[in-house]
Structures are given as structure tokens and as C-alpha cells.
C-alpha positions as CSV (number, residue, x, y, z in Angstrom):
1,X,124.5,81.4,117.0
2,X,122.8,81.4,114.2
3,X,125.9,82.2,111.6
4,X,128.1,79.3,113.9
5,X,124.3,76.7,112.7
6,X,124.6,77.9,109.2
7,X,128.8,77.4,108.7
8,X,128.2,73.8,110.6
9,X,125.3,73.1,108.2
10,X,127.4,74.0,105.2
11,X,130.7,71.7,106.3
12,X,128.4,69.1,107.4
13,X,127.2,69.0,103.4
14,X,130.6,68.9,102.0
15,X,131.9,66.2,104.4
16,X,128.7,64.1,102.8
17,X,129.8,65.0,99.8
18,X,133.7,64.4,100.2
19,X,132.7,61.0,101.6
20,X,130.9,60.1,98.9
21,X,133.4,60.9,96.1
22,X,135.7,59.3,98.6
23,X,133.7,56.1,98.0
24,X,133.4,56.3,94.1
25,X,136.7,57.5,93.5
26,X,138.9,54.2,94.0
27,X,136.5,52.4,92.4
28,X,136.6,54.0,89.5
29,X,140.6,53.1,89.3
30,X,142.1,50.2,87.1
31,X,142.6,46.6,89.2
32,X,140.4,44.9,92.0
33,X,141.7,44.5,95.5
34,X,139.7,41.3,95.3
35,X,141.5,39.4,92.4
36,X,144.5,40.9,94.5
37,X,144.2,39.1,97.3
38,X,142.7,35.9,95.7
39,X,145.8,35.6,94.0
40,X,147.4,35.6,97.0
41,X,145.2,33.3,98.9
42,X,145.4,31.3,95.1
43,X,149.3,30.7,95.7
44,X,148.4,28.7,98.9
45,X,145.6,26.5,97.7
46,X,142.6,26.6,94.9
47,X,140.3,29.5,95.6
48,X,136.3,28.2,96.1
49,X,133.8,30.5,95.4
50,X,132.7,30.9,98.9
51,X,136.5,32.3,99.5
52,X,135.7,34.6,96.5
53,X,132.4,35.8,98.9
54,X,134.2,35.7,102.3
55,X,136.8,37.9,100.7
56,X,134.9,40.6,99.5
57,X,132.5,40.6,102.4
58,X,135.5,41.4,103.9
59,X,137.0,44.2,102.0
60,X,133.7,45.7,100.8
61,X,133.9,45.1,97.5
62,X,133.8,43.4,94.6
63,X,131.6,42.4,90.9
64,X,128.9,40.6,92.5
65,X,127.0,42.6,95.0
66,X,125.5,46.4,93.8
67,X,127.1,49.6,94.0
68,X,124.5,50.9,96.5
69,X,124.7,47.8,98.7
70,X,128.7,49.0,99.0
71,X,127.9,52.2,99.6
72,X,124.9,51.9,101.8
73,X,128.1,49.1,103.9
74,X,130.8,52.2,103.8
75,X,128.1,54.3,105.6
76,X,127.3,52.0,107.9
77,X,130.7,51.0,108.9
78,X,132.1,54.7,109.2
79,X,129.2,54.8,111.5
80,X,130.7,52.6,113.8
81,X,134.0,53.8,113.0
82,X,135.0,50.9,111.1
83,X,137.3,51.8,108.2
84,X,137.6,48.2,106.9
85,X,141.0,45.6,106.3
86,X,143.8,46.6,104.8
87,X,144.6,44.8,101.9
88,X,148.3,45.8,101.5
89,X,148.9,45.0,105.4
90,X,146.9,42.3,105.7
91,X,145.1,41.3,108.1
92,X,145.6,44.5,109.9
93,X,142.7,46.7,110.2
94,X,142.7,50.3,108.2
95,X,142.0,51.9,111.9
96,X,145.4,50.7,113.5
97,X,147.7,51.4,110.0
98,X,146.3,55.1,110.0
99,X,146.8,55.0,114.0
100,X,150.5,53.9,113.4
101,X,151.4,56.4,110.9
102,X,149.7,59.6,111.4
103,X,151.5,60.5,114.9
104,X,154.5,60.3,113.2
105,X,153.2,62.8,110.5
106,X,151.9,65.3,112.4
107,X,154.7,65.7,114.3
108,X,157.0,65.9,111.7
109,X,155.0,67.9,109.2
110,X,152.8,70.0,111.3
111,X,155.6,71.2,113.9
112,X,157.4,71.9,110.8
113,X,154.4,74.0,108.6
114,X,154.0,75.7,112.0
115,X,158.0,76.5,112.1
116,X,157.9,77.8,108.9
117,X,154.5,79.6,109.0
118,X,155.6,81.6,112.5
119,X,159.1,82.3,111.5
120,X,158.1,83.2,107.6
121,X,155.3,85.6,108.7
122,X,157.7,87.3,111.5
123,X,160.1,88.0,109.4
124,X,158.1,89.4,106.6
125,X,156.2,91.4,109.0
126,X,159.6,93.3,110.3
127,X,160.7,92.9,106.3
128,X,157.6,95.1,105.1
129,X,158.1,97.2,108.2
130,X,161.4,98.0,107.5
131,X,161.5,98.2,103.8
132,X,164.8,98.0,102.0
133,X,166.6,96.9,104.6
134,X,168.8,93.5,104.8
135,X,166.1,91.4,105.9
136,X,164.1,92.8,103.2
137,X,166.6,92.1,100.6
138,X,166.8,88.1,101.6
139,X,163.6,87.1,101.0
140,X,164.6,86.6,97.2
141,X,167.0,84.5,98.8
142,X,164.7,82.6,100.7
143,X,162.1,82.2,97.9
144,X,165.1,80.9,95.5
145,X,164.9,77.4,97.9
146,X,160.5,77.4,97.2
147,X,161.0,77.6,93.5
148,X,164.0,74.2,93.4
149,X,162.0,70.9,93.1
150,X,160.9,69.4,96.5
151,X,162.6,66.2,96.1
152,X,166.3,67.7,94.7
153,X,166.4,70.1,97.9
154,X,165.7,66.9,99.8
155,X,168.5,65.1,98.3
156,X,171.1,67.7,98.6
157,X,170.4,68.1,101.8
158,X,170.8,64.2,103.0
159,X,173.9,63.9,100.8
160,X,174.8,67.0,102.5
161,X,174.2,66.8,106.1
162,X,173.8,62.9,106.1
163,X,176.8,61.4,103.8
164,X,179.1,64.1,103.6
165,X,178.9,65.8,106.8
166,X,176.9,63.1,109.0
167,X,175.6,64.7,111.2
168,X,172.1,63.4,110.8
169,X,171.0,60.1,109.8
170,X,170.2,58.9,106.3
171,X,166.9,57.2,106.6
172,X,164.3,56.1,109.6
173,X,161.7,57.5,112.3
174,X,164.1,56.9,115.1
175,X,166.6,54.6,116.3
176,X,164.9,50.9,115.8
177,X,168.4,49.1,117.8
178,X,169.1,51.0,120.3
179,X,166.0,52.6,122.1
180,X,162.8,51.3,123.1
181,X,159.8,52.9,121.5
182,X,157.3,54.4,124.1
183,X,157.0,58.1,126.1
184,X,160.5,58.1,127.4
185,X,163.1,60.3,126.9
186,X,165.7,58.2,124.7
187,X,163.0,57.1,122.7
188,X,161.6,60.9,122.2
189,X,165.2,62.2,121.8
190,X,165.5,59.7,118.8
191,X,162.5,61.1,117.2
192,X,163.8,64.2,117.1
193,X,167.0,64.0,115.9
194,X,165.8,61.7,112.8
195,X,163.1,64.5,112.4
196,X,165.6,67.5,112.0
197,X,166.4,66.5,108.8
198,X,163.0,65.9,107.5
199,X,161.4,69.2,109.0
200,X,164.6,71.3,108.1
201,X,163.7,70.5,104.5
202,X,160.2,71.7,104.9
203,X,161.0,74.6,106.3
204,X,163.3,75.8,104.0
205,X,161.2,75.2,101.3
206,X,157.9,77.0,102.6
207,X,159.4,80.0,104.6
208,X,160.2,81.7,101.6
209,X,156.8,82.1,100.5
210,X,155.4,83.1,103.9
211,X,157.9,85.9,104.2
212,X,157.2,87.0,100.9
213,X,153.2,87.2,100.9
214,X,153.4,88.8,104.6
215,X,155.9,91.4,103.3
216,X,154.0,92.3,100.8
217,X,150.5,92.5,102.6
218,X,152.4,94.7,105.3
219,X,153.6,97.2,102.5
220,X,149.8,97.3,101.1
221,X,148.6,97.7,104.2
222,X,151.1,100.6,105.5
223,X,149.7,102.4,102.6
224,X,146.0,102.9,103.9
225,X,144.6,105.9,105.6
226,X,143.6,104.7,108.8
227,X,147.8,104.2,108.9
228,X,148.6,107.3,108.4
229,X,145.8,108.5,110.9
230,X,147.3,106.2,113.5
231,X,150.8,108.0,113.0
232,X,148.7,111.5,113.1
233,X,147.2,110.4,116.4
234,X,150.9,110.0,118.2
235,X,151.0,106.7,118.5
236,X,154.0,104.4,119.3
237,X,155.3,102.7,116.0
238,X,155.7,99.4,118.0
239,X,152.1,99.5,118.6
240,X,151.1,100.9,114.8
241,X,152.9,97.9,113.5
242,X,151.5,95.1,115.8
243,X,147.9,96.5,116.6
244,X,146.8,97.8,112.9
245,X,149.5,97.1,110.5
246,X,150.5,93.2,111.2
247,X,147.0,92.4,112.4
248,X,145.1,93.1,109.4
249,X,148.3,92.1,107.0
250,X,148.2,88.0,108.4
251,X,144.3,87.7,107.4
252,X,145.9,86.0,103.7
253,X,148.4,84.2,105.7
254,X,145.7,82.8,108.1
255,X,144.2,81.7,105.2
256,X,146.5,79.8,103.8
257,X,148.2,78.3,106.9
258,X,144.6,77.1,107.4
259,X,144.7,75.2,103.9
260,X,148.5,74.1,104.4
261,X,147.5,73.0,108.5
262,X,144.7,70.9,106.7
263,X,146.9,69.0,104.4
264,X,149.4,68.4,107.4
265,X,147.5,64.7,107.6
266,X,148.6,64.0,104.1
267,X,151.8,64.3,105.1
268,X,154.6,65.1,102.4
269,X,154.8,61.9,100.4
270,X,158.4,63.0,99.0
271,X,159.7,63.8,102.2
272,X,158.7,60.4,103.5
273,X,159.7,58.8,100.4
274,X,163.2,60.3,99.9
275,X,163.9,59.7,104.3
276,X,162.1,56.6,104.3
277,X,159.9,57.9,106.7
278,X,157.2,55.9,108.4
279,X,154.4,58.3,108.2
280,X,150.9,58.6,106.1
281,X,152.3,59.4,103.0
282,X,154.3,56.4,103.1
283,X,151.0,54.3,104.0
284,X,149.1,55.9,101.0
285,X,151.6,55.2,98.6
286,X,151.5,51.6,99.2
287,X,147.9,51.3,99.5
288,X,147.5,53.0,95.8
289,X,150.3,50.6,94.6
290,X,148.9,47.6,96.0
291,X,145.0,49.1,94.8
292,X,144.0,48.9,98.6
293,X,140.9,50.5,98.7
294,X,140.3,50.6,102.2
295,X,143.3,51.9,103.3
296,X,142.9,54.5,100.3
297,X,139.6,55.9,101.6
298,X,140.6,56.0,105.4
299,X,143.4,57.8,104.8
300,X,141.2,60.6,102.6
301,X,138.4,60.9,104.7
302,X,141.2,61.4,107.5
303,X,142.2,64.1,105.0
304,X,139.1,65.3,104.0
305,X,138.4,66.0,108.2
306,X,141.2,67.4,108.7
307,X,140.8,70.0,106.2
308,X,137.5,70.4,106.8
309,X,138.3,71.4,110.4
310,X,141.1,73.4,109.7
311,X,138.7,75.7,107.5
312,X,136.2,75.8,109.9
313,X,138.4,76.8,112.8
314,X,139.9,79.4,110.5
315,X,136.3,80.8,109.4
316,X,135.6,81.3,113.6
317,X,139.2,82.4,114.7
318,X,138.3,85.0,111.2
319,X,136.0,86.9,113.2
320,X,137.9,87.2,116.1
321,X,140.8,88.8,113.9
322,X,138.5,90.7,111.5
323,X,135.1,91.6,113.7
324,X,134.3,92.9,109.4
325,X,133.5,89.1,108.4
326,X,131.1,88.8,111.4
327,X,127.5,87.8,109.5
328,X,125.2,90.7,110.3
329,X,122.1,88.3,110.3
């Protein structure tokens, strides 16, 4: 109990601390969403200085009230789960853009880092089981497509699959003409089939590196004694390979799946740039283009909880793997 107090303490701190460089960080970037959106409300009509007041009571910010007095605001309104007004998608809250968007991410970037991740890490476990055969002699194969730029693999592969061979379509979340959105089954058919290309691209580009790192944590860990005294003791390779060898191998993995299941909320910005896909990444870029700091900062502390969680769920699922990282106090 008390090691589960002191890891909740510690992420507790650095969610504090993310917040608040969440809160200084846009604020320290070029423009003012303010003058942004007075010179929009300026193309309507002349702008009084009680607009100017209304406008950034509104958004938070702005030259004439203190630093602390927005900060001391955020605070308050993350309190009550108020992430503010978009200025880009105006007058939509922050709440119902990230709402919109980050479904669409998570399924398309989390089912596809989980693909990869499951597939990359079974196949470099029977890789560094079986060293030197075929499989083993792919992975430089496979880590040939994590080494080509993100956004070229994604091209070839739409002018590919999507203008050459159409067999997928070129841009879109799902079918806007011809099904209704909602939890039916054309609807959830569309999604997928406008998703295959997408998550197709991610996992080629990651597996490599899982196979890789699992195949080589399976070759250093075939090496140790306690291996050899499992062999000496009779026991069934099957059960040497998925009881010692594999199970102390993934710890790495586990690790980084953690990091890369964290970042799953920030979705792939190239991927949903080069598909046009409507998901967070999409959202963030136009909220950094249009200096929306609202939209900015719920997206990252969206981010920053995400990631925060992942790591914590990984430090607890840690001791279940490996009872060696249990705290002894």
C-alpha cells in the first residue's frame, strides 16, 4: 500500500507540474488569440473596449489582467472540467472538439500500436528463439520500412493501394454520403475500411522495431544461467521459452509500448494530415495555426493524462511481471 501511496504521490506532482508548463507554454508563443478573434469580430463592426474585455474573459487571456489571475482561472476551470472556447472552432467549446476527435484517434492509432506491438514482439520472440532461421533473417527487412520517412511510406502507400490499385479510399474517416454516422453496422463497416489504410501504415512502420528489440532481448536472455538450469532440469522447450525466456525478455518492450500507448492520444499528425483524417492531430494542428490556446492546452493535458496513466499502469502491471521491482519498504 504504501509503495502504490508513494508512485500516486509522485504522478500526482508531475501532473501539477505538466499542467503548469501546459499553461505557460502557449503563452510564451508569438501572436494573441485575442487580437485574433477581434479582427474577426473587427470585419463585422468597430470593436468597443468592452468587446476587447468580453473576449478575453472568454478565452482566458489577454494584456490586461495578471499572469496569476489566468492561471489561478485555468485551475479553477479544469476544476470543473471546463477547458475553455475554441478559438479556431468558434463558438464551440474545447470539451466537445477533443470529444469529436479523439474516438476517432484512438481507434485508429491505438488498435494499430497494439497490432504492431503484439505482432512485432511475437514474432521477435519466435525470431530470437529460433535464431538464424527465415523469420530471423526478415527482420532487417522489416526494420528497412522504420528507417524510410513517415510521411513518404504514407504516400507510396495511398498512391499505391488508393490511385493505382483502388482498393482503399484516398482521404476521409468514413463514408460522409452514403452512411449514417452512429453504432450501426454500415456506419462501423465504413470506419474500418477508411482505417485500413491509415493503420496499415503504422504498422508497417513500427513492427520492425518491436521485432528487432524483442529478438534481441530473447537472444540476451537465452544466454543466462538460470536458462541453462531450466534445460538441465528437463523441462519442455515450449515452456522454457514462454515461462522464463519471453517473460523476462518483454520487460523493455513493456516499457516502451507503455511510452508509445501514452502518445496514442496525440495521435500521428502525418498520418492524419497525409489521409485527411479527422482525428486530434488534425485538431492540434489547426489550433497551433490559428494560436488557439485553449484548444492547445486541452489537447496536451489530454496528452499529458494519458501518458501519465500509461506509465503508471505500466509501473503496477511491472510487478506483476517482474515480482524483482516490488519496493521492499
Amino acid at each position: 500500500m504504501y509503495h502504490l501511496l508513494r508512485k500516486l504521490g509522485f504522478y500526482l506532482i508531475a501532473f501539477w507540474a505538466a499542467v503548469t508548463v501546459n499553461f505557460a507554454i502557449p503563452r510564451l508563443m508569438p501572436g494573441d488569440p485575442v487580437e485574433i478573434m477581434l479582427s474577426k469580430l473587427g470585419q463585422k463592426g468597430p470593436v468597443t473596449p468592452e468587446t476587447r474585455q468580453a473576449v478575453e474573459a472568454l478565452l482566458g487571456t489577454g494584456t490586461s489582467r495578471p499572469v496569476w489571475s489566468q492561471y489561478s482561472d485555468y485551475l479553477a476551470g479544469l476544476a470543473r472540467g471546463d477547458l475553455g472556447v475554441s478559438v479556431v472552432f468558434f463558438p464551440a467549446p474545447v470539451s466537445t472538439i477533443i470529444g469529436q476527435t479523439l474516438p476517432w484517434t484512438i481507434g485508429l492509432i491505438g488498435l494499430a500500436t497494439v497490432i504492431s506491438f503484439l505482432t512485432g514482439v511475437g514474432l521477435g520472440t519466435l525470431a530470437g528463439w529460433k535464431r538464424g532461421s527465415w523469420l530471423d533473417n526478415l527482420i532487417p527487412v522489416t526494420t528497412m520500412f522504420q528507417s524510410v520517412p513517415y510521411f513518404w511510406l504514407a504516400l507510396i502507400l495511398l498512391f499505391l493501394l488508393g490511385s493505382v490499385w483502388p482498393f482503399f479510399p484516398l482521404n476521409g474517416g468514413y463514408d460522409v454520403y452514403n452512411v449514417t454516422p452512429g453504432w450501426n453496422g454500415p456506419f462501423l463497416g465504413s470506419v474500418l475500411y477508411y482505417g485500413t489504410l491509415p493503420a496499415l501504415t503504422i504498422i508497417i512502420s513500427s513492427i520492425g522495431g518491436w521485432m528487432l528489440g524483442m529478438r534481441n532481448m530473447m537472444v540476451a536472455t537465452l544466454s543466462e544461467d538460470y536458462m541453462l538450469t531450466a534445460e538441465a532440469k528437463g523441462l519442455r522447450p515450449g515452456r522454457i521459452m514462454r515461462r522464463y525466456a519471453a517473460r523476462n525478455a518483454v520487460l523493455p518492450s513493456v516499457s516502451g509500448f507503455a511510452i508509445s500507448l501514452g502518445f496514442v492520444v496525440a495521435g500521428s499528425i502525418v498520418t492524419e494530415a497525409v489521409f485527411s483524417y479527422p482525428g486530434i492531430g488534425s485538431a492540434l494542428l489547426q489550433a497551433v495555426g490559428g494560436n488557439d490556446y485553449a484548444l492547445m492546452q486541452g489537447i496536451f493535458l489530454i496528452i499529458t493524462l494519458a501518458v501519465l496513466g500509461a506509465n503508471l499502469l505500466v509501473d503496477l502491471l511491472y510487478s506483476v511481471i517482474d515480482p524483482r521491482t516490488r519496493a521492499t519498504s
